[in-house]
Backbone as numpy.savetxt, mean C-alpha at the origin, in Angstrom:
# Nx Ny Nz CAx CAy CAz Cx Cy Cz
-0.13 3.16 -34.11 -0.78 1.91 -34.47 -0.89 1.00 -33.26
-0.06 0.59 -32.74 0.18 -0.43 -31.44 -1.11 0.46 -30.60
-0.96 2.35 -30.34 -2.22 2.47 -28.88 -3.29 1.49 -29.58
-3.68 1.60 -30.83 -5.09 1.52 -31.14 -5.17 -0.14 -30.95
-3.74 -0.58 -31.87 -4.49 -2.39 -31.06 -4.57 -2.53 -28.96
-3.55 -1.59 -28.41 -4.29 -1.74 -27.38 -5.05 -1.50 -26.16
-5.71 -0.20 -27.71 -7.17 0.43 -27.23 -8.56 -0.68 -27.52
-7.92 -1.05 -28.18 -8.96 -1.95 -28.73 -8.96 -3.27 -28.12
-7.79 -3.87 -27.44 -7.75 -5.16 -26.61 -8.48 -4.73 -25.21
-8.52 -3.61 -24.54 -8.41 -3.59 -23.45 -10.12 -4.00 -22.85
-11.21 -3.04 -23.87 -12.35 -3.25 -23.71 -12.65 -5.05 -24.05
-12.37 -5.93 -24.69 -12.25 -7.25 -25.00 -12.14 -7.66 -23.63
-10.86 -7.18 -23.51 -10.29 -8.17 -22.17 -11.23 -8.19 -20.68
-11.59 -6.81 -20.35 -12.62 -6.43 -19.54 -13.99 -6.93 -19.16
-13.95 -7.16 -21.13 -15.70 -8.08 -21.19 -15.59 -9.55 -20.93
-14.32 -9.93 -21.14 -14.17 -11.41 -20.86 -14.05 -11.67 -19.52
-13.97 -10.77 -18.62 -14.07 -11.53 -17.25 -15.20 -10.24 -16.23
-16.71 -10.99 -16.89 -17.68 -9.91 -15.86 -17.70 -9.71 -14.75
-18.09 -8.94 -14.19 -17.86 -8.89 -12.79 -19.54 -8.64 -12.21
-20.28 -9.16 -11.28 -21.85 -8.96 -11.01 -21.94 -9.02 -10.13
-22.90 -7.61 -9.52 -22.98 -7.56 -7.69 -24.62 -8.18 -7.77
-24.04 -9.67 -6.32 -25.60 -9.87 -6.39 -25.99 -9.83 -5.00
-26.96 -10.31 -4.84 -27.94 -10.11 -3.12 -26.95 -11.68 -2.47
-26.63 -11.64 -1.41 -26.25 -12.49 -0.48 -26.38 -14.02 -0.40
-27.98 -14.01 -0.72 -28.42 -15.79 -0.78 -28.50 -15.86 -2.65
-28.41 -15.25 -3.20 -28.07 -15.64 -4.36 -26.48 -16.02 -4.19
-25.75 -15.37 -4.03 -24.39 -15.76 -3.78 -24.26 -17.15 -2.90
-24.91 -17.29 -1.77 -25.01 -18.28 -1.17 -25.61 -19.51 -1.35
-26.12 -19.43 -2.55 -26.97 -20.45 -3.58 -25.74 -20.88 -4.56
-25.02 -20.21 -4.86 -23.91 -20.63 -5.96 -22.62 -21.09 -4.80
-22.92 -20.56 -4.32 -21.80 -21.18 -3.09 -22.02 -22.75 -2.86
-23.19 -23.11 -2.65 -23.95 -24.40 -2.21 -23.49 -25.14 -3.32
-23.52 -24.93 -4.83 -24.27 -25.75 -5.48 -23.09 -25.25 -6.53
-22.61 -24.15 -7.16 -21.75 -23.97 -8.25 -20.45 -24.29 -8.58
-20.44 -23.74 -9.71 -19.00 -24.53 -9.72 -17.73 -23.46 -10.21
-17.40 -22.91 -8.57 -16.57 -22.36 -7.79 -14.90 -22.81 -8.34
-14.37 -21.97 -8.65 -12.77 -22.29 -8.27 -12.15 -21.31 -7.14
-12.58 -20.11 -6.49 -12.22 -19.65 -5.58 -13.18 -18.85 -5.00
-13.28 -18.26 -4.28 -13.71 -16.98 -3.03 -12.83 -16.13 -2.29
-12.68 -14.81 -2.19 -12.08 -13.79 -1.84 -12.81 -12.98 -0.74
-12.80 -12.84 0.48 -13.52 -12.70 1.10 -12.67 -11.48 2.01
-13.09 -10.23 1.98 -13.06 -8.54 2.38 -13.48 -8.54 3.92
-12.79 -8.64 4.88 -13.45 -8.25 6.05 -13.66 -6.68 6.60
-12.76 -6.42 5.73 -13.01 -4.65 6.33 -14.25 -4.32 5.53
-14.72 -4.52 4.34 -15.85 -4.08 3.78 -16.60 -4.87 3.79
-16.84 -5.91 4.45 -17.92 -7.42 4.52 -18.53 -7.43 3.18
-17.78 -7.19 2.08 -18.33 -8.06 0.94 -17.29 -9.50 0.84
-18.08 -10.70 -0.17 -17.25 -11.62 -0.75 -16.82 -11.90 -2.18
-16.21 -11.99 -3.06 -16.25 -11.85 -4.18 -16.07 -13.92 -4.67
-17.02 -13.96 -5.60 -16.51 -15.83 -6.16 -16.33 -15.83 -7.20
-15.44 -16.78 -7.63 -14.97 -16.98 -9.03 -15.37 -18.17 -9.59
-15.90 -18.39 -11.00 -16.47 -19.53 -11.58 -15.42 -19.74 -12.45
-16.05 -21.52 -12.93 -14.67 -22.22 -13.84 -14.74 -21.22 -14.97
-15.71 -20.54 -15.36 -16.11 -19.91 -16.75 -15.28 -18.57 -16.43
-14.73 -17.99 -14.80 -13.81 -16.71 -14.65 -14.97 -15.67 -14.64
-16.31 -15.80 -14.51 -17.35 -14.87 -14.25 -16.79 -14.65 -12.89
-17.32 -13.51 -12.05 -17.05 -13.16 -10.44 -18.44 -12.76 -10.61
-19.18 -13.04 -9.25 -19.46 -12.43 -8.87 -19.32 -11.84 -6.66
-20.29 -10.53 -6.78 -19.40 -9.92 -5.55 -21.06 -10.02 -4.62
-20.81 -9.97 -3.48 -21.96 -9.19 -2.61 -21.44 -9.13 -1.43
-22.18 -8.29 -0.65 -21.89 -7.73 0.70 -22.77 -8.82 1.83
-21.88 -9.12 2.84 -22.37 -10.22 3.82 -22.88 -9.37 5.12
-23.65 -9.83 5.36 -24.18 -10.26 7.10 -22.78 -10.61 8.03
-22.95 -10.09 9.25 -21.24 -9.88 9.69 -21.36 -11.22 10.45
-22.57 -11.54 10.99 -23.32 -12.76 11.45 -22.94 -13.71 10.63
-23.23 -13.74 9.33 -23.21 -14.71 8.40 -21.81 -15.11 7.75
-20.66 -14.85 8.47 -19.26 -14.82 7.78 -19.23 -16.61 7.86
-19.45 -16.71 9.37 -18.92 -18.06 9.95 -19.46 -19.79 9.29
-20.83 -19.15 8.49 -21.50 -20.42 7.85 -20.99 -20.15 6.27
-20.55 -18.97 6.00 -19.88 -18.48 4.87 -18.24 -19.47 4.54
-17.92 -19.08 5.54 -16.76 -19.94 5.77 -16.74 -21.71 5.67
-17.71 -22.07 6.66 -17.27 -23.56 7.15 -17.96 -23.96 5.81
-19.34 -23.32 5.01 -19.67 -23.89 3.88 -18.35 -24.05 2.41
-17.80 -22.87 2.21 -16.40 -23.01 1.27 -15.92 -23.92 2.06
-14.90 -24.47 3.12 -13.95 -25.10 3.41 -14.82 -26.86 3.25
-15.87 -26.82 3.51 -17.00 -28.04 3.40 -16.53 -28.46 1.97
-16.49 -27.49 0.91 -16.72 -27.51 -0.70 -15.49 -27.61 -0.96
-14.31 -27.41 -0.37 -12.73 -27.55 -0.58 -12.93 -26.09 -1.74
-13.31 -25.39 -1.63 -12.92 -24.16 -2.35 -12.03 -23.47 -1.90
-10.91 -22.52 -2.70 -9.80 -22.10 -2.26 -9.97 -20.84 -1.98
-10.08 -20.24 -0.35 -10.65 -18.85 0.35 -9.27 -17.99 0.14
-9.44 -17.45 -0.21 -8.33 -15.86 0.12 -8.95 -15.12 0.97
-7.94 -14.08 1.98 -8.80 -12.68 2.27 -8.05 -11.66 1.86
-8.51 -10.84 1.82 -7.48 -9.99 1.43 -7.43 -8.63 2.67
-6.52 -8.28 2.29 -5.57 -7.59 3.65 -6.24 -6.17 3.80
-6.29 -5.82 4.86 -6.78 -4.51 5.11 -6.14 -3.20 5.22
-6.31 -2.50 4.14 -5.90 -1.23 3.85 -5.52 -0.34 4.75
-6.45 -0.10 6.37 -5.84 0.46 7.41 -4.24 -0.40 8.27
-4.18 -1.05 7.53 -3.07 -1.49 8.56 -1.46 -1.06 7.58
-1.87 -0.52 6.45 -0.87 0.05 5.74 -0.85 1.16 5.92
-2.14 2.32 6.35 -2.43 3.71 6.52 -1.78 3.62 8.33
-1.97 2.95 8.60 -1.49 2.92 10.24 -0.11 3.44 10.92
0.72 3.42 9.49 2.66 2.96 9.85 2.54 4.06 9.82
3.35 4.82 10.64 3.64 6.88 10.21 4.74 6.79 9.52
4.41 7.72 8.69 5.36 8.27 7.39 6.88 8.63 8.17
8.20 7.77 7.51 9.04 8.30 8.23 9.80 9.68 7.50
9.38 10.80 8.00 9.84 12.28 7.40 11.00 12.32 8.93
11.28 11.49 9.67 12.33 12.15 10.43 13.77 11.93 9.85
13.67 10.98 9.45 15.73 10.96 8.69 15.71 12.31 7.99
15.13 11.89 6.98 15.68 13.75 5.87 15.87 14.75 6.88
15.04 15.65 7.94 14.87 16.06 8.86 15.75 16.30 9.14
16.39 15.08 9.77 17.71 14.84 11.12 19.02 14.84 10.48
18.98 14.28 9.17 20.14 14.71 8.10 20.14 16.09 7.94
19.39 16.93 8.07 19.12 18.51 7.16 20.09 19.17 8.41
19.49 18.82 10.00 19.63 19.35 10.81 20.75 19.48 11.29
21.43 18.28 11.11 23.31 17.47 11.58 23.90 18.46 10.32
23.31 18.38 9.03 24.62 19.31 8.03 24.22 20.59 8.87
23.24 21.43 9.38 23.28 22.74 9.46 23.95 22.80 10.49
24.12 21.93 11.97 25.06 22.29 13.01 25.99 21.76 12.96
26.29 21.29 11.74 27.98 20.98 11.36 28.63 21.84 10.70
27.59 22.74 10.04 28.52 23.90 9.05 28.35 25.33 9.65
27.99 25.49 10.67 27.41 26.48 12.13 29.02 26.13 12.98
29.23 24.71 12.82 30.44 24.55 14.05 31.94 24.99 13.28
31.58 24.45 12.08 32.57 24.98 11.23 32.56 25.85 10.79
31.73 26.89 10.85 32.28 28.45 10.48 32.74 29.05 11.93
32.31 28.78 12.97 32.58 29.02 14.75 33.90 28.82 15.09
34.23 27.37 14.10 35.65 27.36 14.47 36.80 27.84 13.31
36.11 28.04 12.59 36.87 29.10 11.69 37.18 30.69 11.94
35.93 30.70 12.68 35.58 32.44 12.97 37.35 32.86 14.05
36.77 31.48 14.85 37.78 31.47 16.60 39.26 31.25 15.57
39.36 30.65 15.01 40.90 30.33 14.70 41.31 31.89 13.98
40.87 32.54 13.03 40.50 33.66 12.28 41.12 34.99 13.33
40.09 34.60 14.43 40.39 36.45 15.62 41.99 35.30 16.18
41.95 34.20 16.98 43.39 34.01 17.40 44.48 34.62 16.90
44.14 33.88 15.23 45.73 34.56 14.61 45.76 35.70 14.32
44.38 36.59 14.19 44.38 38.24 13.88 44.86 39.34 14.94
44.96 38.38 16.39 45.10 39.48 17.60 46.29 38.48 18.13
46.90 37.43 17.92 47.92 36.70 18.16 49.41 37.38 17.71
49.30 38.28 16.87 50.56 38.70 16.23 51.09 39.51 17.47
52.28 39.91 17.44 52.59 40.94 17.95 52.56 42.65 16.97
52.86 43.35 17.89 52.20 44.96 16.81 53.77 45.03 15.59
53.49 45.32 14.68 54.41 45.67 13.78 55.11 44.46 13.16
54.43 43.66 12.96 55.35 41.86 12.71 54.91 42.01 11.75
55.36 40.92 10.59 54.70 40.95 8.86 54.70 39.42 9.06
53.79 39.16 8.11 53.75 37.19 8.15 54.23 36.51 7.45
55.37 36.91 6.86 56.49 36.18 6.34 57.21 35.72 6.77
């Protein structure tokens, strides 16, 4: 019972906040003149995304030229800019696979040293006796 109420909320919720890709100076026309509560602005993919009081978005892709009048026009309008962060700079960090590695490697030449020195203590006392002695 509960999936179906929220199978059934999810498409609702989706429709209540549209999302619309438009051409640039349309965007830049609502920029001028609408009524904006934020902008989200993508530099790795030069789109911008805006948000209206009504929670409509819409998105379009900028002119790389055109960021800078993009900009000083929101900060002109006191609209609140986000950017959001670029995905290569998280793909950038190298994966650290060396601890497990270097742990795997320290137990194997620790239990290599300890059978070596088991082996050596093992022949000492086996050829250490004298001939005909008992180890009692």
């Amino acid at each position: 019972m509960m999936t179906v109420t929220l199978a059934c909320a999810l498409p609702a919720s989706a429709a209540a906040y549209p999302e619309t890709w438009v051409s640039f100076p349309a965007l830049m026309a609502q920029v001028r003149k609408g009524p904006l509560i934020r902008a989200i602005i993508n530099p790795a993919r030069s789109d911008v995304e805006i948000k209206f009081r009504d929670l409509d978005e819409w998105h379009a892709f900028y002119p790389r030229a055109e960021l800078g009048s993009l900009q000083r026009l929101l900060y002109a309008r006191h609209i609140r800019v986000l950017y959001a962060s670029p995905a290569t700079a998280a793909a950038a960090k190298p994966a650290s696979a060396g601890h497990p590695l270097r742990y795997v490697a320290f137990a194997l030449l620790a239990a290599l040293a300890l059978a070596g020195a088991g082996a050596l203590l093992w022949r000492r006392r086996a050829h250490g006796r004298p001939p005909g002695a008992t180890g009692g």
